[in-house]
C-alpha positions as CSV (number, residue, x, y, z in Angstrom):
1,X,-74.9,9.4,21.1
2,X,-71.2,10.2,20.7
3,X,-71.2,11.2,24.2
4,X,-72.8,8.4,25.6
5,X,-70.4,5.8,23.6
6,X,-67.0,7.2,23.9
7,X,-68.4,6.9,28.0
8,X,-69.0,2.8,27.0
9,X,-66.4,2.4,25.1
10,X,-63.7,2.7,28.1
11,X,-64.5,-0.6,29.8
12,X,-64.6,-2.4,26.6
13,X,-61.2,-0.7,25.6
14,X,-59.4,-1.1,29.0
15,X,-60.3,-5.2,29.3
16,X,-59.7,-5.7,24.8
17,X,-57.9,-2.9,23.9
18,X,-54.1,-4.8,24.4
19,X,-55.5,-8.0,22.5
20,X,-56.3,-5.1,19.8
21,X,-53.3,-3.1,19.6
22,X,-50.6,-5.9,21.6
23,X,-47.3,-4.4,23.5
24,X,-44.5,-4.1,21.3
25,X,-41.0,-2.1,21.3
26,X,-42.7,0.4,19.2
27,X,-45.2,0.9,21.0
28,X,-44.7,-0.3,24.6
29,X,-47.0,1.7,27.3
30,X,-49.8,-0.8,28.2
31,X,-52.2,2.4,29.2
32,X,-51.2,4.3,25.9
33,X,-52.3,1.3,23.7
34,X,-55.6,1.2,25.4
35,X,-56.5,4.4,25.2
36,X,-55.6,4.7,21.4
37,X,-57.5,1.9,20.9
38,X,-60.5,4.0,22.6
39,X,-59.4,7.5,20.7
40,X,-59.8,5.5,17.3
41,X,-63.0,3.8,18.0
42,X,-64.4,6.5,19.1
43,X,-63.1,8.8,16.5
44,X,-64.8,6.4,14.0
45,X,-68.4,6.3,15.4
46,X,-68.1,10.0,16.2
47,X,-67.7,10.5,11.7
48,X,-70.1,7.7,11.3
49,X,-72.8,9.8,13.4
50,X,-71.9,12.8,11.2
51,X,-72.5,11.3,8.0
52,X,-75.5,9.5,8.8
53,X,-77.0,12.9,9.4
54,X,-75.1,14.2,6.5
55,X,-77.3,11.6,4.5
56,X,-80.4,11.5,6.5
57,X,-80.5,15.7,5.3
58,X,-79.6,14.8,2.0
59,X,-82.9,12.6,1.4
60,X,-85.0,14.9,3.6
61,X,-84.0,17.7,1.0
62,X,-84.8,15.4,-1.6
63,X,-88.3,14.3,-0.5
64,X,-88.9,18.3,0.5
65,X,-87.8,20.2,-2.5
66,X,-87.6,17.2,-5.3
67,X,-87.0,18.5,-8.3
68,X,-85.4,21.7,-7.0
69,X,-83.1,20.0,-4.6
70,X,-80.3,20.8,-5.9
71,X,-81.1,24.7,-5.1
72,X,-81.0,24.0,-1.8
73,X,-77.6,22.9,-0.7
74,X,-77.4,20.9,1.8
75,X,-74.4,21.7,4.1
76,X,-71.1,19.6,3.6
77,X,-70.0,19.1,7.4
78,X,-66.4,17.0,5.4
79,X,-65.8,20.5,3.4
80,X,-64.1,21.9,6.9
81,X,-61.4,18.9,6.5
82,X,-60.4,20.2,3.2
83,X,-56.7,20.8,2.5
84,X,-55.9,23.1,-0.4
85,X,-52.8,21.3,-1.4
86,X,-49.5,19.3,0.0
87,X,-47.7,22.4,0.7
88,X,-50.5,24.1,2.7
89,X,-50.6,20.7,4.7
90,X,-46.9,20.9,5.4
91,X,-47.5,24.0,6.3
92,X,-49.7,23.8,8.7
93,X,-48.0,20.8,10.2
94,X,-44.8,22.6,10.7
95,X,-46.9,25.3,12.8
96,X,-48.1,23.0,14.8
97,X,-45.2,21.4,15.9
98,X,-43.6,25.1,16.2
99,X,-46.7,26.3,18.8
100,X,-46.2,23.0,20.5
101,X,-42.6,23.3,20.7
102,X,-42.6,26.8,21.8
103,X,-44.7,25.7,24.7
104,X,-42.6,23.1,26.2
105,X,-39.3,25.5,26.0
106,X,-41.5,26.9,28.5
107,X,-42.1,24.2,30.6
108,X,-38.5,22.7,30.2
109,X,-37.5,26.6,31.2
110,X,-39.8,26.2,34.1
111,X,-38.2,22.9,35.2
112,X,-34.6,24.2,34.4
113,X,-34.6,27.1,36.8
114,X,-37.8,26.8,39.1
115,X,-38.1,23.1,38.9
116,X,-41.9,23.7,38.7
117,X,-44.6,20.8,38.3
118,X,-47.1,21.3,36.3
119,X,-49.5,18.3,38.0
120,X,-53.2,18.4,39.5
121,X,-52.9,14.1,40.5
122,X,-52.6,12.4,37.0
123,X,-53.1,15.8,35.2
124,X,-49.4,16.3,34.5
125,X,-47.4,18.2,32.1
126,X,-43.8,16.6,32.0
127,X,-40.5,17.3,31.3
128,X,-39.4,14.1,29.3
129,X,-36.0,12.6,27.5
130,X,-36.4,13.8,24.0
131,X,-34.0,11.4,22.4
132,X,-35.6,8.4,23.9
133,X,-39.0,9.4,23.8
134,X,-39.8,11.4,21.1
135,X,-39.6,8.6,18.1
136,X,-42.3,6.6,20.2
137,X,-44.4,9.3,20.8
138,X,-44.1,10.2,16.7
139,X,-45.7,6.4,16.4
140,X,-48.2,6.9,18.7
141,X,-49.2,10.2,17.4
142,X,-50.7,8.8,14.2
143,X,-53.2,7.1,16.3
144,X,-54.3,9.7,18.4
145,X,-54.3,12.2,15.2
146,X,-57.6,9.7,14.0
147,X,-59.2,11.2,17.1
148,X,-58.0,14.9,16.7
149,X,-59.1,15.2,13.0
150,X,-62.0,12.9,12.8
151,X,-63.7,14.8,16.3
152,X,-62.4,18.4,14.7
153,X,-64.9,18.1,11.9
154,X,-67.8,17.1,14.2
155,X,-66.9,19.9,16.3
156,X,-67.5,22.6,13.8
157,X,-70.7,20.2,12.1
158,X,-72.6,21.8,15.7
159,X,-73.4,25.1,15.5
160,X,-76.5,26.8,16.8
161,X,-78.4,29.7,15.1
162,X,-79.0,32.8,17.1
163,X,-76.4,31.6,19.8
164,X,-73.0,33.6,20.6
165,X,-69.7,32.0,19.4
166,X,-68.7,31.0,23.3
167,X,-72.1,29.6,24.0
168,X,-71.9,27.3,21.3
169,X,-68.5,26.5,22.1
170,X,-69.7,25.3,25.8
171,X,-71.9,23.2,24.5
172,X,-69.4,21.2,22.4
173,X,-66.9,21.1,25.0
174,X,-70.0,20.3,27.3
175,X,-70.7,17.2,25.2
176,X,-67.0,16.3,24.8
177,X,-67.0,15.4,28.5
178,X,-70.5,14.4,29.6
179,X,-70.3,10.8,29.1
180,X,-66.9,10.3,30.9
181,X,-67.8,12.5,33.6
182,X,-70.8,11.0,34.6
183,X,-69.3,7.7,34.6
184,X,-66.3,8.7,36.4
185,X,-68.8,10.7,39.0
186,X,-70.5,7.3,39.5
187,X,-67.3,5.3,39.9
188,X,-66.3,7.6,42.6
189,X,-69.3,9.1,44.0
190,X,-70.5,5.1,44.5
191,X,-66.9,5.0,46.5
192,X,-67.6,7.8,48.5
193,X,-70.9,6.6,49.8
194,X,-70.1,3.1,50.0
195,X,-66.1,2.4,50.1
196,X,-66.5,0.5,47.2
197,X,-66.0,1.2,43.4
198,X,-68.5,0.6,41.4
199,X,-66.5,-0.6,38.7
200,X,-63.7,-2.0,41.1
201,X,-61.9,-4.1,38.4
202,X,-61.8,-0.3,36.4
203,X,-60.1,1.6,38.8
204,X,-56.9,2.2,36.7
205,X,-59.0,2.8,33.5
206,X,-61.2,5.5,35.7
207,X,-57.7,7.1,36.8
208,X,-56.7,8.0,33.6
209,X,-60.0,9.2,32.6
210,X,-59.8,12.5,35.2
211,X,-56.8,14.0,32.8
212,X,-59.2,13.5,29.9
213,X,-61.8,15.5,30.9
214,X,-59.9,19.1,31.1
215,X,-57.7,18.0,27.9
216,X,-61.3,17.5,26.4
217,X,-63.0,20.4,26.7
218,X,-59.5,22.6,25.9
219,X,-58.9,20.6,22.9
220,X,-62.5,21.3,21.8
221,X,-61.8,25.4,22.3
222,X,-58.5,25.1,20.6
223,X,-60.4,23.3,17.5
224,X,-62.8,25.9,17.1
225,X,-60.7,28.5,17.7
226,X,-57.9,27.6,15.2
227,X,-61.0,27.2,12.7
228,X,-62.2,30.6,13.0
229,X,-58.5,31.1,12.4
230,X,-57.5,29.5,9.8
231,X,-61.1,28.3,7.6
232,X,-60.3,24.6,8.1
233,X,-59.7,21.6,11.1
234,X,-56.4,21.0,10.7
235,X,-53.9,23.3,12.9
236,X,-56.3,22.6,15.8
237,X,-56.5,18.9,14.8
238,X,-52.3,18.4,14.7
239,X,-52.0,21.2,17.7
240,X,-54.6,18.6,19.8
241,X,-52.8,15.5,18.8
242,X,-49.3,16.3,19.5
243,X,-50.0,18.2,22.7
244,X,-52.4,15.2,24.0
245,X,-50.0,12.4,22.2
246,X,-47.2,14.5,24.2
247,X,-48.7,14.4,27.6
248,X,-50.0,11.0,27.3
249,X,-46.7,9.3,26.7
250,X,-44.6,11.3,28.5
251,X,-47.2,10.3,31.7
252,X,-47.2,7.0,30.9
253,X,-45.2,3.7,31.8
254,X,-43.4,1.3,29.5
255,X,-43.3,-2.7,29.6
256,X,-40.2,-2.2,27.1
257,X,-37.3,0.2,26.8
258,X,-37.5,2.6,24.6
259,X,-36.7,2.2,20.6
260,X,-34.6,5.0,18.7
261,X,-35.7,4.0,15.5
């Protein structure tokens, strides 16, 4: 289901999303408000599906076990998102911006003496102007963190009994992807065989789906890596939002300049 919508969602985003979340000087990359718009809606149905089968198990253990319900927990899939106090947060937000810092002084490194680019077509890692950019991408971030964390607690809700660590981690990654995949096959597969989109009036919305799709399923290992890491979501959640936040704006264009403030 989650899959399947976030695939959905895109042309609904790409033709509403700037009425949703309008251009401003705050926030003033056309692409980047559309796809926040998508990362939040989808972030939200993604929680909703976890709590309806949060609740759907809670009445099934009820009608199972009545009065001895209460012996037979059902699993929490929110306890992962639990934060043990403001300092530990802090905490964990200042490592993230340290492992995320550390990796663009290699990049910038890269750039400085190699002038490397790190770019597959739209999948590109980019030097940017921090001055200019960074407040922006601080704005946009909160938006994209609603993805991060919300997605990081359905990503450890699936796991599979009698299944290896990196088999289960396939399959989330595997259904991270799935929807947008297929829909981007179609869009281009149909062009291939055709010489016409099948979506024509989505081919810019299609475009920056390709990035997605290996930011996806990474951002899924890192999640469930940094869990087994640290017992909770959130150092994979902030380490996914400001590398993705990052690479998004830094990628993107801007229909005003750029706000210091």
């Amino acid at each position: 289901a989650c899959t399947w919508f976030a695939a959905w969602m895109v042309e609904t985003a790409y033709n509403h999303g700037l009425a949703w979340f309008p251009l401003s000087p705050a926030f003033p990359q056309d692409q980047t408000n559309w796809v926040a718009v998508w990362a939040v809606v989808c972030g939200l149905f993604t929680i909703a599906v976890v709590l309806l089968g949060f609740i759907i198990n809670l009445v099934i253990n009820q009608i199972r076990y009545k009065e001895q319900a209460k012996e037979h927990k059902v699993h929490n899939p929110f306890r992962v998102a639990k934060i043990n106090s403001a300092k530990n947060f802090f905490e964990t937000l200042l490592l993230a911006v340290m492992i995320v810092t550390s990796l663009y002084i290699v990049l910038y490194l890269n750039w400085a003496i190699f002038m490397t680019d790190f770019r597959i077509w739209t999948l590109a890692f980019k030097v940017f102007d921090v001055p200019m950019m960074l407040p922006t991408m601080v704005r946009y971030a909160f938006f994209f963190a609603v993805w991060w964390i919300l997605s990081g607690i359905a990503n450890q809700t699936y796991r599979f009994k009698n299944l290896p660590e990196w088999a289960t981690i396939a399959i989330n990654a595997f259904f991270a992807v799935a929807g947008i995949t297929i829909y981007v096959a179609i869009q281009y597969g149909t062009f291939r065989a055709t010489g016409v989109l099948w979506k024509p009036t989505m081919s810019l919305a299609y475009i920056a789906l390709f990035p997605l799709i290996p930011v996806f399923i990474f951002g899924a290992i890192i999640s469930r890596k940094l869990y087994d890491k640290t017992g909770n979501i959130w150092l994979g959640s902030l380490v996914n939002t400001l590398l993705w936040t990052i690479f998004t704006v830094a990628g993107g264009a801007a229909s005003f300049a750029y706000i210091f403030g």
